[in-house]
C-alpha angles and dihedrals in degrees: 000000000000093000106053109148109206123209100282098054083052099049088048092043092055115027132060122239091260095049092039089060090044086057097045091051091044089057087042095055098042084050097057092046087055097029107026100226136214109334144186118281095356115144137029122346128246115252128233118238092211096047098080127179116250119220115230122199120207102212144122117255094247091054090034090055084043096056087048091053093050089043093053098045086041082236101187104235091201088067103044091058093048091054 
């Protein structure tokens, strides 16, 4: 069993170049009619480096104006919560 050939050696030892790249576009094309293949504009979407994401809060006012306070005098929340 050392000397198994799988499908390409054989394709290389028996067909020519011509008839190698006749056979590769053949199977390409059979495997896009079941498969469907690679097509255009399948898979994600570019982004769009102007289009950026906003961040919403869902607070009150009074916590949101809290938040805004505690941002502004860098309040370090952990402390606050151990004391």
């Amino acid at each position: 069993m050392d000397n198994l050939k799988t499908n390409d050696d054989l394709i290389k030892e028996l067909l020519t170049p011509e008839e190698q790249t006749e056979l590769y576009n053949e199977v390409d094309q059979e495997v896009k009619k079941i498969h469907g293949g690679f097509r255009e504009g399948s898979g994600r979407k570019k982004k769009n480096p102007d289009n950026v994401l906003q961040f919403q809060m869902r607070v009150s006012k009074k916590e949101k104006s809290f938040l805004q306070y505690a941002r502004s005098h860098n309040i370090d929340y952990d402390e606050l919560m151990e004391g």
